[in-house]
Steps between C-alpha positions, in 0.01 A plus 500: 500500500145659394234672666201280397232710671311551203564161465333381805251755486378317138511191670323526808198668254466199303539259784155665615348512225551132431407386826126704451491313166579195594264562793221543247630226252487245790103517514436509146782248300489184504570181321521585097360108438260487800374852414447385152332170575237708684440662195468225287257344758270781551403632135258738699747632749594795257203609386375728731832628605682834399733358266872689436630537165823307540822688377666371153814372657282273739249330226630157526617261764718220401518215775781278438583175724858368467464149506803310419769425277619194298789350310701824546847541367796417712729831568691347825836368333572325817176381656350420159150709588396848535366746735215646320296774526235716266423923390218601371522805268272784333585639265857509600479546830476198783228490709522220694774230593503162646690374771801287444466060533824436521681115381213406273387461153122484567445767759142592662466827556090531611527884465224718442473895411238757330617763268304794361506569140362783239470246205495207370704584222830382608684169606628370841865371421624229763843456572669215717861603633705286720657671776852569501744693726613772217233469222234303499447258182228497272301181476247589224182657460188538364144709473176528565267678243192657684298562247415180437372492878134514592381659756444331843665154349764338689759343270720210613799563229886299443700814393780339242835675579693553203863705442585537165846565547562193730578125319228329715209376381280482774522694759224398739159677583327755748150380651302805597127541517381843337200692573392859346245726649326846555676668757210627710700615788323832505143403544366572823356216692157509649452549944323158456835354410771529828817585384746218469797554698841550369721258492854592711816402256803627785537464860437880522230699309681783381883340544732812500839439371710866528811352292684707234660381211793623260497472083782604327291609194711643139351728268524241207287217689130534417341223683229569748537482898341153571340494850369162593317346833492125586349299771740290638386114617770290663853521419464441106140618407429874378175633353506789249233750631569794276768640279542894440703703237639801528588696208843651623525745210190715602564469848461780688802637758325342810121305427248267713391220340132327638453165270228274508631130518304214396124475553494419892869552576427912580734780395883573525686810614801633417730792402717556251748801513760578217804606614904603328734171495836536601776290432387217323656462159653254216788647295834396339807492700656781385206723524393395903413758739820444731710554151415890486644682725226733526300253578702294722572776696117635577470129642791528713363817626106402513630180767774752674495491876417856521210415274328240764209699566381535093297232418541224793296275291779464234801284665734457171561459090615159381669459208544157286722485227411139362781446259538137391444086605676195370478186462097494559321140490393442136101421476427438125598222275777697368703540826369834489283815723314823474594612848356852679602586821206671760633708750314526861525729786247407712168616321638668211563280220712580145591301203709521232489383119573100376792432332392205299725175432773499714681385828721835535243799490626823524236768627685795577233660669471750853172485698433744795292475782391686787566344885222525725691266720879411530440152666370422105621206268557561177456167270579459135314221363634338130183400265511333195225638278295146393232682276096476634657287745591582876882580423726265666740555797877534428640639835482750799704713767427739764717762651395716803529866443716532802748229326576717212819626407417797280673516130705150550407240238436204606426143327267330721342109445179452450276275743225282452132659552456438897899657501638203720692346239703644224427481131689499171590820412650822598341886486737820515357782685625839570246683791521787684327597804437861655324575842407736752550286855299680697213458320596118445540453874182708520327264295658181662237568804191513240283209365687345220286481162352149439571357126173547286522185366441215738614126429309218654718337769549128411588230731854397467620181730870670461385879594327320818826298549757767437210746769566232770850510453462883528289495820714221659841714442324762672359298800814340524673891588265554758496170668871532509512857646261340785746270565798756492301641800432228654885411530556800658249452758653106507855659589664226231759848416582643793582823341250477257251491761659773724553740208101426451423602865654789544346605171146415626605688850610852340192457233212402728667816753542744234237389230294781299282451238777648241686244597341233242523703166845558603599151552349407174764774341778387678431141388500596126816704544641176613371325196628787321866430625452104485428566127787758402743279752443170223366315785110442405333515152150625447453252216652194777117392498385474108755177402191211583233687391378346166347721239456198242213507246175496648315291168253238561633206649204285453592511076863380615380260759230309367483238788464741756176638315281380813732614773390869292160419441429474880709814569313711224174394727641718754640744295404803662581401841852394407557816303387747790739303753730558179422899535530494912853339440627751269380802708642328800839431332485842320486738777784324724755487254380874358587548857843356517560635187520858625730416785729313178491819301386305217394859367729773639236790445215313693747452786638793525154619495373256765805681715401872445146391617653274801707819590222765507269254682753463788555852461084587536475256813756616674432898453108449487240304758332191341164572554544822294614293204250245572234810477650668176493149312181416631327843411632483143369132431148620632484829282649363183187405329347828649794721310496268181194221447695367206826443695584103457590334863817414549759371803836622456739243651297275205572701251846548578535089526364476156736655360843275665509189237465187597769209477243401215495853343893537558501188289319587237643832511888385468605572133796324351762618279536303205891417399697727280461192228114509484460891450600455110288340250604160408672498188409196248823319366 
């Protein structure tokens, strides 16, 4: 990729220079309210002290308490309730935000924060959102004017929330208590008085993440860089400690950020480097980068196999020519849409313009992106545009980038949002798909990226029934090669059983350690030959799994509400054996799924590295290897401190689907009938 030397360099200074401030912080901060309380206790205590002039931007400290909520408005269409949560802006710009209650009208939040302040000449607006999976939904909001504060008062106040472009009339209220202060974090305190220590918010003191990040950011998009750090409590809760902006328009090529977080919650470090995009783009059809054949042909060229040295970090170029869908659902009164598609490849993210009131949209757009892995999905997702609203789902398919057959069109139906089942609706796609594979097998042996965005696992009694089905399949296989043994050893075939001992005589006489990668190639071949001979299928396992819609049951089922009651009790229990299920399930049919050749380039690949291991233990003594790996695991993080961890086999596993993934993966073409508009007699 990079050198990031200077990089590291910059990082490793401020790392030091935060720990000798938080060194000196820890003896000297301490509770804003308790410190405070002192204050107001002991009139005396600053009169003989040397006394700071504070800074403007620290005058003031407001100290809010986020009680509760009541009679809020109802933004869950199905579960008739809401799962509410609260900002707090300046001036424009948040500075704190609540943690989500989730199924309730009247949530308690009990929060409490401190925020410093140059005047009191401004309002505090409240907002209350309700969390959504695409955009969250606005709720109402409301203000709090601080010059009408005093000083030192605590105010218990019912916030009115009010939205003057919704119908409602009431909307509910915020409960908060309020109190404004002097910020006298700068006096000094006297020997008389210890210092009170600092309370510890994380499990370490100075917690040191090391992760990198990628933003796609266009010259035309102005908004600032928003950095933001939460505590996280439990599964659900999250606590705003700070939020930073970064103003990417006077950023310099490479810059270290130190920010101080809120009072008590110490200072964040982080760098920002600036750095040319390649790749990424939104244009018309007929002006895409694969339709110049300039252009087309520096790709080709860039990803060439003589080329596999330049720039190992850059596998391939997607291209995505979305052209058309028909026959979308309809989700306004007039049978009607304002669909959008957003295009995904893992991380990067592109969207293209509405097209309002209709079922047949026509976009005619082609969006590039480059591949930093070719074990990626790429998944369009149909919208429908629904105003200040969360827009609504309309449909869904993914295609792995090693499925793609470049420059065929194809008319593919959409599935539903979990991609089990299949939707109304088709989309016609044209992609293309260039890559260097030799930096894509390269890259097959790395840590694959993790998805920035995280959803909350929920438990699902099908995803835990259709896991045990998954585990069982796979127990079943091994107890019945056991058994397959075991007859041999039974004599119940005579020739089975003698075929079986003169193969353990020569192997037990002749046995080497190349011997075992070079069984495992052998028995793929085989596969191989099973598959090309018609007599196996690789997809002979996927007919009983069920991918049906994981919704709620307990809204369909309402007699069965206690049965779910008890289960949510142990909710986290159920959902880790859950988690332990799928892993267990996922890595033996990711293993059977090479020997299928469920994906032709990752077993092929799984054979060149078979064949050069048997090749390396029979030409070269184990205990060299041994030495070589073992000498390179204990001087990575002496050659490169930032180097991330990693186990190869595992990362090659995660990138074989799973019966699940191959699934959700499978795209269908829709009939020759469906890929016209409907015409209206």
């Amino acid at each position: 990729m990079q050198d990031f030397t200077s990089e590291a360099a910059l990082l490793n200074q401020a790392e030091a220079e935060a720990q000798e401030e938080t060194a000196e912080m820890s003896s000297e901060t301490c509770d804003v309210f308790d410190e405070n309380q002192d204050l107001l206790e002991n009139p005396a205590f600053t009169t003989g002290l040397d006394v700071q002039t504070p800074d403007p931007w620290q005058r003031y400290l407001l100290n809010i308490n986020l009680n509760q909520g009541k009679n809020l408005v109802i933004r869950g269409k199905r579960s008739g309730n809401s799962d509410p949560y609260v900002k707090f802006k300046l001036e424009g710009k948040q500075f704190y935000k609540s943690k989500v209650i989730y199924k309730t009208l009247n949530p308690r939040w009990n929060e409490s924060f401190s925020h410093p302040l140059r005047d009191r000449e401004h309002a505090v607006d409240v907002r209350v959102y309700n969390k959504n999976r695409t955009a969250d939904e606005f709720m109402g909001s409301s203000s709090i004017i601080l010059n009408n504060l005093e000083l030192y008062k605590t105010y218990e106040m019912e916030l009115q929330l009010d939205n003057p472009k919704s119908k409602e009339d009431d909307m509910g209220v915020i409960v908060v208590d309020i109190c404004l202060m002097f910020r006298d974090a700068t006096i000094k305190r006297s020997p008389r008085w210890p210092p009170k220590k600092n309370k510890n918010m994380c499990i370490q003191d100075n917690p040191q993440w090391r992760e990198q990040f990628h933003f796609n950011h266009f010259g035309d998009n102005q908004e600032p860089l928003q950095v933001e750090v939460y505590s996280k409590r439990g599964r659900k809760c999250e606590e705003s400690w700070g939020m930073v902006e970064v103003d990417l328009m006077r950023l310099n090529e490479m810059q270290l950020f130190t920010k101080v977080l809120d009072p008590g919650k110490g200072k964040l470090v982080f760098l920002v480097t600036r750095r040319p995009c390649w790749g990424v783009s939104i244009s018309d059809i007929e002006t895409g980068a694969l339709e110049k054949p300039d252009e087309k042909q520096a790709i080709l060229e860039r990803f060439s196999l003589k080329n596999s040295h330049k720039c190992v970090g850059e596998v391939g170029f997607l291209q995505v020519k979305v052209v058309k869908a028909n026959d979308i659902p309809a989700t306004d009164l007039n049978g009607k849409s304002n669909p959008f598609c957003v295009v995904e490849l893992g991380n990067s993210k592109l969207q293209s313009h509405t097209i309002y009131k209709t079922l047949n949209p026509e976009w005619n757009k082609a969006f590039t992106f480059p591949i930093k892995d070719i074990h990626d999905v790429i998944e369009l997702t149909l919208l429908d545009e629904n105003g200040d609203k969360a827009p609504n789902f309309l449909g869904k398919v993914a295609i792995p980038l090693l499925a793609v057959k470049n420059g065929k069109q194809v008319c593919l139906s959409l599935k539903k949002e979990n991609l089990g089942a299949f939707s109304k609706g088709t989309i016609t796609l044209v992609l293309d798909v260039i890559f260097n594979k030799v930096r894509a097998g390269i890259r097959t042996f790395q840590p694959k990226e993790s998805k920035l965005v995280e959803e909350n696992q929920k438990f699902s009694k099908k995803v835990l029934a259709r896991n045990i089905y998954r585990v069982r399949n796979i127990s079943t296989a091994v107890l019945y090669t056991l058994q397959y043994i075991k007859s041999c050893f039974q004599w119940e075939s005579r020739q089975r059983s003698l075929i079986a001992f003169l193969i353990f005589l020569v192997t037990v006489w002749h046995w080497e350690l190349f011997m075992l990668p070079l069984f495992l190639l052998l028995l793929i071949g085989w596969h191989y030959f099973q598959l090309t001979g018609g007599k196996i299928s690789s997809n002979q396992d996927l007919v009983n799994i069920s991918m049906g819609d994981d919704e709620d049951e307990d809204e369909k089922e309402p007699g069965k509400k206690g049965l779910m009651d008890k289960i949510h009790m142990v909710q986290e229990v159920v959902l880790v054996v859950q988690n332990v299920l799928e892993e267990i399930a996922n890595i033996g049919e990711r293993i059977k799924n090479i020997f299928n050749w469920s994906v032709p380039f990752l077993s092929c690949l799984c054979c060149l590295v078979l064949f050069v291991t048997t090749a390396l233990l029979y030409f070269i003594p184990l205990r060299y290897i041994v030495l070589i790996w073992g000498v390179n695991k204990f001087t990575k993080k002496l050659r490169n401190p930032y180097t991330i961890d990693n186990n190869e086999i595992l990362d090659f596993l995660k990138r074989v689907p799973s019966d699940v993934q191959k699934v959700q993966r499978s795209a269908l073409r829709a009939p020759a009938s469906q890929t016209q508009p409907r015409r209206r007699k």
